[in-house]
N, C-alpha and C positions, 0 to 999 in steps of 0.2 A: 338236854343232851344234844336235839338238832343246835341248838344256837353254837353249842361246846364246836361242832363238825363244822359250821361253817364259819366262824374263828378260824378253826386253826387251815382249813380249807385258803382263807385268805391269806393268813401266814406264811403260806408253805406257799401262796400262790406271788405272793410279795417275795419272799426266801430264793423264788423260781426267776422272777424279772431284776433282783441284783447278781445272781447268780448269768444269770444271759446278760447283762450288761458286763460284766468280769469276763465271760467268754469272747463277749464282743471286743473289748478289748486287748487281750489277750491274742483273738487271729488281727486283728491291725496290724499288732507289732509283726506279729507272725511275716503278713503280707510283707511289711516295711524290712524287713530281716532279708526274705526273698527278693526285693528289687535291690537291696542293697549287694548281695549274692552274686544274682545277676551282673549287675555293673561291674564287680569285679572280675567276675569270670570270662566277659565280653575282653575285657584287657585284655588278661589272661592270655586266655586265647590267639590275641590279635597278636601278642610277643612272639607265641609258640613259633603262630607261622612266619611273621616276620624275621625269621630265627631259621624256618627250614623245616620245621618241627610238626609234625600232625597236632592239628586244631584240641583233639580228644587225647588222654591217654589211659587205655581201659585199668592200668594197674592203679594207679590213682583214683577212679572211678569205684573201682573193688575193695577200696580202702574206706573209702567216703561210708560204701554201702556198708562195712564189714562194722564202724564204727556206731552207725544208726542204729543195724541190729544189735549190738551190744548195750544199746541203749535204750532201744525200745522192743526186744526180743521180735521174733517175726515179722510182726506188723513193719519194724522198721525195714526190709525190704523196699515196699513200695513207698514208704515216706521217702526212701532215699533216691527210687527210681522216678518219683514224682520232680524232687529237688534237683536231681539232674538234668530234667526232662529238660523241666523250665527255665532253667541257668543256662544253657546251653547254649540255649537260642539257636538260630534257625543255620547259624554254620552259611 
């Protein structure tokens, strides 16, 4: 029976390191998603004002968040305030 525990001990601990390898890849893309976000919103941005136009517009901002939370209930909040943060850039 010990031998049975430490079987599946390893199993589950092998099951545990392709599983964090799927994660790991999984936040890369994550990452790669966000600089690519970025980039675009740096434009964005740089139209707005070239344009006249405030850098930020909170209605659009409200929207972004309104659609996270419908996506990720709650939590999406900060997912979106996080995403914002960082896209942002330093204005």
């Amino acid at each position: 029976m010990e031998f049975l525990l430490q079987s599946e001990e390893l199993e589950a601990a092998d099951s545990i390191d392709v599983m964090r390898a799927r994660i790991d890849a999984v936040d890369d893309a994550i990452i790669q998603l966000i600089i690519a976000r970025t980039r675009l919103s740096v434009h964005i941005q740089a139209a707005r004002i070239s344009g006249g136009e405030p850098r930020i517009v909170l209605s659009r901002e409200r929207a972004i968040r309104g659609r996270y939370r419908a996506a990720l209930g709650a939590p999406g909040d900060g997912v979106a305030d996080a995403v914002l943060r960082v896209c942002r850039g330093n204005g």
